[in-house]
GUVEX-83445 format. One record per residue: x negated, y negated, z negated of N, C-alpha, C, O, CB in turn; residue in three letters. Coordinates in steps of 0.001 Angstrom, whole numbers, padded with zeros to 6 digits, always signed. Glycine has a CB too. Layout:
BEGIN
XYZXYZXYZXYZXYZALA...
END
This chain:
BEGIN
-006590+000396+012960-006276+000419+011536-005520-000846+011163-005777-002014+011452-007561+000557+010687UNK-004484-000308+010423-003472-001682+010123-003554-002229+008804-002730-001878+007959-001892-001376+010277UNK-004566-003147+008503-004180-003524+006655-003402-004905+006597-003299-005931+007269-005857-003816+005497UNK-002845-004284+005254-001504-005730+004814-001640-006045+003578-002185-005067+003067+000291-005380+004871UNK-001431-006998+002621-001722-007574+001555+000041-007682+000870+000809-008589+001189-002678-009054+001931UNK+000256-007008+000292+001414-006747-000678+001276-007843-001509+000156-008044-001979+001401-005367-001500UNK+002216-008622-001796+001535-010167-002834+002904-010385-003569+004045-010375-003109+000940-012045-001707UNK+002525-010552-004643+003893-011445-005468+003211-012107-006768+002184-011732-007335+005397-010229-006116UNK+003971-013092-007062+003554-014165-007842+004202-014380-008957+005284-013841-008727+003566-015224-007224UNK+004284-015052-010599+004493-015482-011374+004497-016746-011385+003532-017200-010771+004041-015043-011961UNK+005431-017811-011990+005523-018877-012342+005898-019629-013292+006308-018908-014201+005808-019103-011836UNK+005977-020778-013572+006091-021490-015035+007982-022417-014624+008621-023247-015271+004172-023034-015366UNK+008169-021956-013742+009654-022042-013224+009849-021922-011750+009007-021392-011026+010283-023373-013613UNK+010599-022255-011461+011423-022390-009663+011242-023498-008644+011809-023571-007553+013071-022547-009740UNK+010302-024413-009197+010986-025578-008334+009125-025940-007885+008748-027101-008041+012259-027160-009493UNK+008659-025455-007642+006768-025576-006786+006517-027276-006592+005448-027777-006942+006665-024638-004548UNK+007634-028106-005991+007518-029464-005289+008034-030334-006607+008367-031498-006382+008574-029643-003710UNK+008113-029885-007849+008574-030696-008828+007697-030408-010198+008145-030308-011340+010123-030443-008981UNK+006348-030304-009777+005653-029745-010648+005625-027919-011465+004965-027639-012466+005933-030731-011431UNK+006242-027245-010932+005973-026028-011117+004914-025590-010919+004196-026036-010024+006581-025429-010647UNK+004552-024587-011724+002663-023895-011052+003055-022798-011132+004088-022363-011641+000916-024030-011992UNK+001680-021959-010284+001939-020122-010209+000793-019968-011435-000221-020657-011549+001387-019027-008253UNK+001226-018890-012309+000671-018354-013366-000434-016940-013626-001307-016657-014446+001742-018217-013938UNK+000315-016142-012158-000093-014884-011818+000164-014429-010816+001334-014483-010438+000181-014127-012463UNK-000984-013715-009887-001014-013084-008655-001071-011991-008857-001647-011677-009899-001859-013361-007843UNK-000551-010956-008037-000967-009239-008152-000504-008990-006419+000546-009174-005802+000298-008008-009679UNK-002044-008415-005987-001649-007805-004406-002232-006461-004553-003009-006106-005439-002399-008688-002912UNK-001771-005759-003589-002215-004488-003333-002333-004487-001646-001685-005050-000764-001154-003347-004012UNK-003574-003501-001647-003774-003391-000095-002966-002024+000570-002880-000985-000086-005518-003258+000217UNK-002526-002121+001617-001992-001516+002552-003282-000924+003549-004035-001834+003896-000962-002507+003184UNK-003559+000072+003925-004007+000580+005298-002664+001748+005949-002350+002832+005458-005730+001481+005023UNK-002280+001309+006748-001600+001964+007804-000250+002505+006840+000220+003628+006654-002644+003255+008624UNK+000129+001110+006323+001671+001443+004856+000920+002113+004048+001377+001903+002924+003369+002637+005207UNK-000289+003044+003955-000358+003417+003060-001569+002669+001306-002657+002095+001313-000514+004595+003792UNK-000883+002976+000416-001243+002267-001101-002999+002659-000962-003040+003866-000723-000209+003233-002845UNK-004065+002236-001007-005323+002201-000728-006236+002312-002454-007329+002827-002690-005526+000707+000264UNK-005306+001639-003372-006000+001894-004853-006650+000470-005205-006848+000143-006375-007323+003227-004831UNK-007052-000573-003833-007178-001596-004394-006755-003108-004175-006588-003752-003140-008103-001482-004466UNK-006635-003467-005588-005761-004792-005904-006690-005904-006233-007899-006094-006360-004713-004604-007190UNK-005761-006441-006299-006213-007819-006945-005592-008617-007865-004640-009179-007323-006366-008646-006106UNK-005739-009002-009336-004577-009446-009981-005525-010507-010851-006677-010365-011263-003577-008179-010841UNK-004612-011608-010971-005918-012678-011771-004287-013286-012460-003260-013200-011787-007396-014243-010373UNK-004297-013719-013488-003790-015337-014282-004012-016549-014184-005201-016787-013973-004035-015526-015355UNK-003191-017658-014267-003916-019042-014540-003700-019559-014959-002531-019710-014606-004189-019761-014076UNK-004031-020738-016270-003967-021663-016767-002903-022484-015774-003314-022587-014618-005279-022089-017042UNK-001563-023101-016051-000532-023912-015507-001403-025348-015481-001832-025999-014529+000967-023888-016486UNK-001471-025535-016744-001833-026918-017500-000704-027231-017566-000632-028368-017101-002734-028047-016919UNK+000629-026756-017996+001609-027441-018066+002776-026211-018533+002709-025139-017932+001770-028275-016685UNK+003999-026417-019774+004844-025570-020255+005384-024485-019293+005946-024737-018227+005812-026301-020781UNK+005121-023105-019847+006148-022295-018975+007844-022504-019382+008229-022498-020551+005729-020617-019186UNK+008385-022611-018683+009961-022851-018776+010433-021541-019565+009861-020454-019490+010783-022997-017134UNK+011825-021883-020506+012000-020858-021117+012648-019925-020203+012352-018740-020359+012627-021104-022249UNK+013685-020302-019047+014013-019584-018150+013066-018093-017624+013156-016871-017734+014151-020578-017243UNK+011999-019282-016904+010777-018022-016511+010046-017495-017671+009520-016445-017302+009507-018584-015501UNK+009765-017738-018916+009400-017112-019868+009942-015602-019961+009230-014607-020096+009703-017893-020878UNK+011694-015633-019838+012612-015057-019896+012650-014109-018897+013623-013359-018967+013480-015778-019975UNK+011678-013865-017747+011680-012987-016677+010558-012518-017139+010703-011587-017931+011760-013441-015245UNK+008858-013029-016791+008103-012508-017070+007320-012197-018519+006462-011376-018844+007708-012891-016345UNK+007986-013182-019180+007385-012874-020794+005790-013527-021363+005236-013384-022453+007189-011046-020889UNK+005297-014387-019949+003853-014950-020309+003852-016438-020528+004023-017355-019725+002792-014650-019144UNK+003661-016441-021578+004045-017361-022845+002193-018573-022755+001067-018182-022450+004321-015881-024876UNK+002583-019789-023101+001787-020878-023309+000497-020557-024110-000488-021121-023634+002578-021885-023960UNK+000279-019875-025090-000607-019094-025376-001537-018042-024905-002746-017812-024857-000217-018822-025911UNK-000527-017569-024618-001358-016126-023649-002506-016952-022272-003610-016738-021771+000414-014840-022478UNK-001384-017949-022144-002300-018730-020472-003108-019499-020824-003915-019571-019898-001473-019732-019289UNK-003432-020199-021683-003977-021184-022336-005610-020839-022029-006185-021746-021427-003448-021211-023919UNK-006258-019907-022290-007931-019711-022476-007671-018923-020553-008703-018485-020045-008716-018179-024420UNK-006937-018868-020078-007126-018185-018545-007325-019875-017376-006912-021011-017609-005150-016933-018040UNK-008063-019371-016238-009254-019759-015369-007727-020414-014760-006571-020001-014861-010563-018429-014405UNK-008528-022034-013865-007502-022545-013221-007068-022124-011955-007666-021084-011682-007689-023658-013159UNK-006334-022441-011095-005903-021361-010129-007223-021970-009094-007508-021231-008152-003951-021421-009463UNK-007853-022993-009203-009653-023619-008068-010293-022488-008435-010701-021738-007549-010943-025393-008643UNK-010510-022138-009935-011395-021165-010364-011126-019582-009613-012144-018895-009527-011223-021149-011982UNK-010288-019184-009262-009748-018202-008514-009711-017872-007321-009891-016711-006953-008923-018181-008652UNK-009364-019281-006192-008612-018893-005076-009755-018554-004299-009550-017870-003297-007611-019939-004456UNK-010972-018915-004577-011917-018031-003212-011557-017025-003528-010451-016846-003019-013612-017960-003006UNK-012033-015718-004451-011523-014381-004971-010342-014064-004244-010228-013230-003346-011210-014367-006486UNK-009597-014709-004657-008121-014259-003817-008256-014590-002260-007491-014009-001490-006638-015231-004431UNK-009080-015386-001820-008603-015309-000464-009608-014138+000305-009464-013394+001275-008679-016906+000262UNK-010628-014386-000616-011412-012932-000003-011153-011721+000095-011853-010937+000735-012347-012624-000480UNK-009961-011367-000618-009801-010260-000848-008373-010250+000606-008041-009373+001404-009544-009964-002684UNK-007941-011476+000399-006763-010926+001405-007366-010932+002705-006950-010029+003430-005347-011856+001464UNK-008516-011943+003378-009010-012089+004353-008041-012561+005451-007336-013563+005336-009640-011051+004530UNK-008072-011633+006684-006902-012525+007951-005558-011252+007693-004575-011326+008430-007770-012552+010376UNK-005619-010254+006731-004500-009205+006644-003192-009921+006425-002931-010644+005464-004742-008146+005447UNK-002282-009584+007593-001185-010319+007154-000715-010126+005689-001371-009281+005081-000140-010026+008020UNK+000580-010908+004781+000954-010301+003860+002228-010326+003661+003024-011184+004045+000393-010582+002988UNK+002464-009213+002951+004075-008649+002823+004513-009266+001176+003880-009044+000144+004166-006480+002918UNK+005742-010063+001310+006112-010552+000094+007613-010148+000399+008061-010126+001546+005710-012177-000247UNK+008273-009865-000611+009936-010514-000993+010443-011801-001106+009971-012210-002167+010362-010191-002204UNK+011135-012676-000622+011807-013759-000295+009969-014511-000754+009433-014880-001799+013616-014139-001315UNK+009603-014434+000522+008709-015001+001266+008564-016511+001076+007358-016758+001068+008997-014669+002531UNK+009117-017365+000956+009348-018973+001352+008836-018812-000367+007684-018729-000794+011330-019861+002047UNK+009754-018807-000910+009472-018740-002527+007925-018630-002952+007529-019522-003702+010235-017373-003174UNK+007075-017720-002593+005466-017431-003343+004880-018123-002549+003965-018810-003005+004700-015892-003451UNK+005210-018211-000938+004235-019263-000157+004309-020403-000438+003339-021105-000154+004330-019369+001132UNK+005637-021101-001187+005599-022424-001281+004517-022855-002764+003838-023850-003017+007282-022915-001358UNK+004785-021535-003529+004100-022204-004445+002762-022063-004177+002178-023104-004477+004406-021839-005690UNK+001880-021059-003655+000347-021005-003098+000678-022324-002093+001396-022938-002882-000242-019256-002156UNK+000653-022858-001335+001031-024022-000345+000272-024651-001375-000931-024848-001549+002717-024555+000122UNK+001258-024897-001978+001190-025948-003219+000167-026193-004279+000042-027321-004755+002176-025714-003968UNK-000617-025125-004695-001410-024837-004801-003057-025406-004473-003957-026091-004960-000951-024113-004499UNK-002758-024699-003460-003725-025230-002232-003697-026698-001762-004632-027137-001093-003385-024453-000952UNK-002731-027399-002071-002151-028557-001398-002964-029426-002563-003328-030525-002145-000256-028671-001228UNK-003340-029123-004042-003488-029558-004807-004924-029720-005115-005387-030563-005883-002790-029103-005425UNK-005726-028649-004306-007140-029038-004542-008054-030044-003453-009269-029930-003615-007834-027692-004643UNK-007771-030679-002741-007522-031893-001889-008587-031563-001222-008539-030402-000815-007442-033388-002472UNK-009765-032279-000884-010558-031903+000193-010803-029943+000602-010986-029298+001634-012018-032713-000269UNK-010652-029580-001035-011540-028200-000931-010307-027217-000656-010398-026022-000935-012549-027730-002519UNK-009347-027678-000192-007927-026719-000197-008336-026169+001450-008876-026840+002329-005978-027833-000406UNK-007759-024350+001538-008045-023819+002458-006701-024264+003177-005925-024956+002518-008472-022438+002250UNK-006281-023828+004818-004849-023939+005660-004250-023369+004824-004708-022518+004062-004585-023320+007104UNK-002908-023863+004883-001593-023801+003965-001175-022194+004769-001581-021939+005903-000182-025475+004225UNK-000506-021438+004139+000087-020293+004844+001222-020292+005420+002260-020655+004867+000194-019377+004175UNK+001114-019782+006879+002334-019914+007846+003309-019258+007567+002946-018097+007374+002152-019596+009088UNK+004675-019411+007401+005133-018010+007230+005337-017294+007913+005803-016181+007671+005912-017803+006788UNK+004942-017890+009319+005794-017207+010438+004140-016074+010563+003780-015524+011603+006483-018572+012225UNK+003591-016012+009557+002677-015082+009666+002392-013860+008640+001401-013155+008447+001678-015778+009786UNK+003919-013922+007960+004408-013334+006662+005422-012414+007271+006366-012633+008031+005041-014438+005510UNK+004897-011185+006650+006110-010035+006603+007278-010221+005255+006967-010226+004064+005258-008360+006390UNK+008250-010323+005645+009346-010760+004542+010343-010025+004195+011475-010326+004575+009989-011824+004826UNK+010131-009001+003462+011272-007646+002847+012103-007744+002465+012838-006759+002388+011133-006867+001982UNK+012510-008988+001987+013807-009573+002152+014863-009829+003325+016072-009715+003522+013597-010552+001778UNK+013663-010254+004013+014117-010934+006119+014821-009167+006122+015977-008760+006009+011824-011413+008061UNK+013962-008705+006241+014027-006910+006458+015100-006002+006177+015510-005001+006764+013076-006236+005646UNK+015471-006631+005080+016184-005754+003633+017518-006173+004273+018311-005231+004272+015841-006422+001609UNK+017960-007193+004768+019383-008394+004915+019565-007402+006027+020469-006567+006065+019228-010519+005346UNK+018472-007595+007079+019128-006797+008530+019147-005762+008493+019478-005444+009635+018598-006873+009762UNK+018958-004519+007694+018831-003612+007646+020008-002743+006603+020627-001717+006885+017595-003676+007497UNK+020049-003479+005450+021627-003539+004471+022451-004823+004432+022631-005425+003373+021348-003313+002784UNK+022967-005252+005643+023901-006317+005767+024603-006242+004964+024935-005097+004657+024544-006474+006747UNK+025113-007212+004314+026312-007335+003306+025996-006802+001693+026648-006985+000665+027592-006380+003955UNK+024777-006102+001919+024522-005376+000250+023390-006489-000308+022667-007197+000392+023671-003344+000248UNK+023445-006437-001646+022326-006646-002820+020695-006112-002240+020224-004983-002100+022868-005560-004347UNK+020295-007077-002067+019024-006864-001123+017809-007539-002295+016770-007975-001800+019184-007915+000698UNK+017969-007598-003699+017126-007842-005072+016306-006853-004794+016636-005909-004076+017843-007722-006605UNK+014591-007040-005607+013737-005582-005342+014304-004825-006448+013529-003898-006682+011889-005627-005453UNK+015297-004796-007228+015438-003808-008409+016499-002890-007740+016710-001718-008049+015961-004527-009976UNK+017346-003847-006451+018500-003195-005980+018123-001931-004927+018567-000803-004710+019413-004319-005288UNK+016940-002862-004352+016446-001991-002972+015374-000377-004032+015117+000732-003563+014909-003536-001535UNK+015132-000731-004990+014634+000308-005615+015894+001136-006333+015314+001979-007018+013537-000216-006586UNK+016951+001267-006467+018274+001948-006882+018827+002645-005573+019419+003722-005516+019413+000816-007508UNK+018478+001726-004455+018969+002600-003156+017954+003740-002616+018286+004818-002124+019209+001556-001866UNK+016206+003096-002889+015656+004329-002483+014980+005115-003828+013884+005675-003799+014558+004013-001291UNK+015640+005055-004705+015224+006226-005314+013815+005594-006336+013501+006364-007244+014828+007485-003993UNK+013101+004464-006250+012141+004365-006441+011836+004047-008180+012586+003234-008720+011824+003542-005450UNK+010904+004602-008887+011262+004659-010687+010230+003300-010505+009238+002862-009921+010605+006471-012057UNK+011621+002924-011792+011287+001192-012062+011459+001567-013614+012213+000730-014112+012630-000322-011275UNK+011044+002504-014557+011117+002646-015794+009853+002210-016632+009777+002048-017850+011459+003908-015957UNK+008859+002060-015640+007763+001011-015914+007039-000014-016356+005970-000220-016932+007638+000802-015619UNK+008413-000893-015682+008791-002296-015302+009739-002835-016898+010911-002506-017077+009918-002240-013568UNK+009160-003452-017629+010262-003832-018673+010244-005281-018269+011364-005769-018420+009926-003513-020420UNK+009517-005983-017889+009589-007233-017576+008737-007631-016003+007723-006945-015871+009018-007950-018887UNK+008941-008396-015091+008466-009004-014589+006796-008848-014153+006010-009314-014978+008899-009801-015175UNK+006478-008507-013478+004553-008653-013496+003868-008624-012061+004077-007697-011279+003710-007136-014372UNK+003290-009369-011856+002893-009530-010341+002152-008046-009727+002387-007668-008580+001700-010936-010225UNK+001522-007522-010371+000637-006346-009921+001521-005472-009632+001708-004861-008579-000374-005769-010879UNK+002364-005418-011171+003182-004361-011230+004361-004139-009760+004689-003149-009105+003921-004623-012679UNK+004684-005400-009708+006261-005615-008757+005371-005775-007730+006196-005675-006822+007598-007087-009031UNK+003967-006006-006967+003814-005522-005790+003303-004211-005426+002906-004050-004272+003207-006273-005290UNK+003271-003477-006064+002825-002306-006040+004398-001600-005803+004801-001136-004737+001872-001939-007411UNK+005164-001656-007108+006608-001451-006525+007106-001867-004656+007502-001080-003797+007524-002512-007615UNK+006943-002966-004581+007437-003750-003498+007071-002843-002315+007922-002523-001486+006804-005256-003429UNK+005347-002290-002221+004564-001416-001751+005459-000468-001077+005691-000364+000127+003718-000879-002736UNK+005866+000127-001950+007047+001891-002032+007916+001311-001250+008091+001934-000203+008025+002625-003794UNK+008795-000067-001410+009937-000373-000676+010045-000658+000305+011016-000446+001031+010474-001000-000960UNK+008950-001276+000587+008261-001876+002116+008374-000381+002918+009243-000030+003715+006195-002603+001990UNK+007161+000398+002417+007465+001560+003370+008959+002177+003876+009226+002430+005051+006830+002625+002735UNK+009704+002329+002939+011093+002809+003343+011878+001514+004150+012663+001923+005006+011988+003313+001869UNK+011824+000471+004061+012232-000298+004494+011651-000156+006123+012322-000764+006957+012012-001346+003633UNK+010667+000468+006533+010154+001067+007533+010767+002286+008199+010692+002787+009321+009054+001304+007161UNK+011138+002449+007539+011738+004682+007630+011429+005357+006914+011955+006468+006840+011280+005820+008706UNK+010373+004935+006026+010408+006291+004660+009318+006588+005217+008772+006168+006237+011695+007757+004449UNK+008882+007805+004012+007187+008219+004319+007394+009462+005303+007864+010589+005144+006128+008790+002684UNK+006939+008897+006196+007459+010333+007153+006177+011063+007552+005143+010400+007473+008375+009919+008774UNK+006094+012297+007958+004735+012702+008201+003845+011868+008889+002730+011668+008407+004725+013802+008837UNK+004207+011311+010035+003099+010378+011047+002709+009769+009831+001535+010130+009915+003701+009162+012461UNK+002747+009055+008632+002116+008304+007974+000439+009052+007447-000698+008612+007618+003181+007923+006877UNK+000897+010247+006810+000157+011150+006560-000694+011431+007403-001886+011397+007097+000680+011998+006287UNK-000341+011724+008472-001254+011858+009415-001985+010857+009511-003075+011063+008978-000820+012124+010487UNK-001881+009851+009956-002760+008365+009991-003555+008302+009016-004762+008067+009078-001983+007040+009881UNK-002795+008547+007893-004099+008673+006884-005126+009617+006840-006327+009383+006707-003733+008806+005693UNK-004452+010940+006988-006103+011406+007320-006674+010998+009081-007716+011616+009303-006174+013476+007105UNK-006428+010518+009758-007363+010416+010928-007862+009660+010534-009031+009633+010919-007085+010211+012189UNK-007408+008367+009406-008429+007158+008773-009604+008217+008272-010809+008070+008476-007631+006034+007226UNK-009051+009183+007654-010160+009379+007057-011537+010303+007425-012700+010381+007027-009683+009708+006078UNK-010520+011065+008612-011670+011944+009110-012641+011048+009837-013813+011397+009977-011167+013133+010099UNK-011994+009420+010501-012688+009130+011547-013879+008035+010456-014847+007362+010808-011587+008389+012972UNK-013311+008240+009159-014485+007386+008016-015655+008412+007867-016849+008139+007737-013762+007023+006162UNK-014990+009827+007919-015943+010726+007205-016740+011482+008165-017836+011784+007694-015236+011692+006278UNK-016571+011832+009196-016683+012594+010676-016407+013870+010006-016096+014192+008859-018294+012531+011674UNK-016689+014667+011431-016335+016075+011646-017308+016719+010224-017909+015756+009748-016856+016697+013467UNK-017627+018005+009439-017780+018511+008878-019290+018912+010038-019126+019034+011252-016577+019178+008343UNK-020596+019057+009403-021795+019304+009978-022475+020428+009312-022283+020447+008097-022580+018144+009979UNK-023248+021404+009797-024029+022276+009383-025304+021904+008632-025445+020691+008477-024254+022939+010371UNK-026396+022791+008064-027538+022090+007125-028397+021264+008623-029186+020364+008335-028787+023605+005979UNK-028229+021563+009945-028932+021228+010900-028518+019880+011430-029338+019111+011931-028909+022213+011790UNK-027311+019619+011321-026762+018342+011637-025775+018981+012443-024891+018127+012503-027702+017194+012320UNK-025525+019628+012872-024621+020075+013995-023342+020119+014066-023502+018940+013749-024809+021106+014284UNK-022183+020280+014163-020640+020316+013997-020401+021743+013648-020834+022598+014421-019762+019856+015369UNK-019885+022030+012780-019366+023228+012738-018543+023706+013247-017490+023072+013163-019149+023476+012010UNK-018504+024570+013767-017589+024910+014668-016133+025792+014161-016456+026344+013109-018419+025661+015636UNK-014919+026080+014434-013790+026583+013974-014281+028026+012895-014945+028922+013416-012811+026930+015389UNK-013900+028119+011459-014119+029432+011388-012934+030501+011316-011757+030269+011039-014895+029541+010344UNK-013422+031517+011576-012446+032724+012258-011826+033219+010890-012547+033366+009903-013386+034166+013231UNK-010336+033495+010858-010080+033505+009834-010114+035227+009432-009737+035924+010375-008890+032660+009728UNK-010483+035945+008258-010482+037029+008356-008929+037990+007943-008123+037710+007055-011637+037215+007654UNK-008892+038799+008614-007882+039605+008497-007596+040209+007089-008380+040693+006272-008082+040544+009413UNK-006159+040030+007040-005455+040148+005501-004943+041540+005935-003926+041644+005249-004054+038824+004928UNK-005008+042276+006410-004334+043865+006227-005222+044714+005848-006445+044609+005939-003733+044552+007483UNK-004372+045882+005258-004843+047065+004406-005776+048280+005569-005574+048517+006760-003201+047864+003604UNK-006661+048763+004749-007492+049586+005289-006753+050390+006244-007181+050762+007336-008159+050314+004336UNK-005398+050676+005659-004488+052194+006572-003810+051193+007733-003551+051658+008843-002777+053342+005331UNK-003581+050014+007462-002695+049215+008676-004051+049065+009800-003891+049120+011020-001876+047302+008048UNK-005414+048863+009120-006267+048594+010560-006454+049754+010992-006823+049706+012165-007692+047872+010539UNK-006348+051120+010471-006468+052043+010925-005512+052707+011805-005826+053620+012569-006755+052522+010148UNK-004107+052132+011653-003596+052764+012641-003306+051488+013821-002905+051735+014958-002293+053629+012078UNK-003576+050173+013339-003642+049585+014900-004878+049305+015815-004910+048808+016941-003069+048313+014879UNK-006289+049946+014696-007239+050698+015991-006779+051888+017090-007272+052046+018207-008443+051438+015272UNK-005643+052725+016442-005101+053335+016695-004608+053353+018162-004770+054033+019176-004540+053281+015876UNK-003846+052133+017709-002438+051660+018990-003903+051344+020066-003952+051874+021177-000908+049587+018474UNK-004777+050636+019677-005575+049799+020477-006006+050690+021518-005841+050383+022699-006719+049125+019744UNK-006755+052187+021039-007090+052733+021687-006004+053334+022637-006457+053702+023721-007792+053312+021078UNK-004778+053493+022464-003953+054020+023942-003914+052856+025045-003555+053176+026178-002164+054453+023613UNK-004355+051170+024710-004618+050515+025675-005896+050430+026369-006113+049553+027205-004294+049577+025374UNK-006710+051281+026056-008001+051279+026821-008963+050071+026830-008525+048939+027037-007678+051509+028158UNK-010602+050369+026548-011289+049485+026950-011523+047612+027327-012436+046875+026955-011309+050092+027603UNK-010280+047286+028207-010572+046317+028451-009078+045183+027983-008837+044057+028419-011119+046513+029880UNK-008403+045889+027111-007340+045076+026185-007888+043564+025840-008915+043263+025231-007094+045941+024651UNK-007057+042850+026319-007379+041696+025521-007385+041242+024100-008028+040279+023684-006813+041022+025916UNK-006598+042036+023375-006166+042377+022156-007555+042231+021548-007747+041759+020427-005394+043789+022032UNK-008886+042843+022689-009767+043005+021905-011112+041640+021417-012161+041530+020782-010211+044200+022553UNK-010067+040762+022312-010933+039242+022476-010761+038905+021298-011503+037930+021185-010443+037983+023527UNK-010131+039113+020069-009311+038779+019004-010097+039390+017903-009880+038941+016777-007827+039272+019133UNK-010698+040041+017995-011471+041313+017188-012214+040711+016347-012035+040568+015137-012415+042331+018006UNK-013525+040158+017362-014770+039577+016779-015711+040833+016635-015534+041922+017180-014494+038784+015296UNK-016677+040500+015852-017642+041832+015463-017004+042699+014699-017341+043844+014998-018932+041546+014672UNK-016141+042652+013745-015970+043573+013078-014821+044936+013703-014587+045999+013129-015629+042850+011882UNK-014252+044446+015047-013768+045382+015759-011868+045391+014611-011463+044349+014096-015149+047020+015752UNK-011266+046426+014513-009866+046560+014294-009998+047152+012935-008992+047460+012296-009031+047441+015398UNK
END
């Protein structure tokens, strides 16, 4: 079983190593590419102005952050939830530097900084895969089709959940093997189907969809093959 941590971040500007802070996390879990239903999305107190720039993307304003938990108050939560699952971001360097940073900031109690070379990067992905094109997540969602009418501004939950959809195609698209994987996840969560005894149930026989006059005349046919037709292994009890 393959799980991945879909992650993207909010900030109070661009620049992480010049006093910038992250404002908002939103991940979604992956089992085997596929969307699982659960996330994780928290806010944080900056302690410090959101830039009007980034105001201007995501829309979460000095007020709104003001009574929300500091990002210490959070990051066990968040790391529990991601655990050792690798995670899939868009231009990668960008959200790790600011979690880095982050982390870099709560001094003894800060967990290892994140590698990237332990980051799936849909961007890295997106470049080798559409050389020469607009490889933005709004662009890569115009090429596959994916509805961003949702989306009026900016939002971490929101845009990794999007990101989610793109990642997969950025794979090959949802192709049946996915489907499949998902249910063997699930049969092998749920087991085989059991009787009131405990037992496995075994295949049931499906019953025959033809009309009274059609079984009647291919008892018919049956009988010019005689007795030991195999035709008749097919029968069951109720005969033709």
């Amino acid at each position: 079983m393959l799980r991945e941590i879909v992650l993207d971040t909010e900030t109070t500007g661009t620049d992480a190593k010049n006093g910038d802070r992250l404002i908002e996390i939103g991940c979604v879990e992956l089992i085997n590419h596929v969307q699982t239903g659960a996330t994780f999305h928290r806010y944080c107190n900056p302690t410090r102005p959101v830039s009007q720039g980034a105001f201007g993307v995501h829309g979460l304003s000095d007020a709104f952050l003001a009574d929300k938990p500091l990002f210490a108050d959070i990051v066990d939560d968040f790391r529990k939830f991601c655990g050792d699952s690798p995670l899939v971001i868009h231009n990668a360097p960008f959200d790790v530097g600011f979690l880095n940073m982050e982390y870099a900031r709560l001094g003894a109690a800060a967990p290892p900084p994140i590698d990237l070379s332990d980051v799936v990067d849909t961007l890295q992905l997106a470049r080798r895969k559409h050389t020469g094109a607009s490889n933005t997540l709004d662009a890569l969602c115009v090429r596959y089709g994916i509805d961003t009418t949702r989306r009026t501004k900016h939002g971490a939950l929101l845009d990794s959940q999007i990101l989610a959809e793109v990642y997969v195609e950025l794979l090959g698209g949802k192709q049946t093997s996915l489907g499949l994987a998902a249910a063997e996840t699930a049969l092998a969560e749920t087991g085989p189907a059991l009787s009131d005894d405990g037992a496995p149930l075994a295949p049931r026989r499906l019953r025959h969809r033809l009309t009274p006059e059609e079984r009647a005349r291919h008892a018919a046919f049956l009988a010019t093959l005689g007795p030991a037709s195999v035709w008749r292994d097919y029968l069951g009890e109720e005969g033709a």
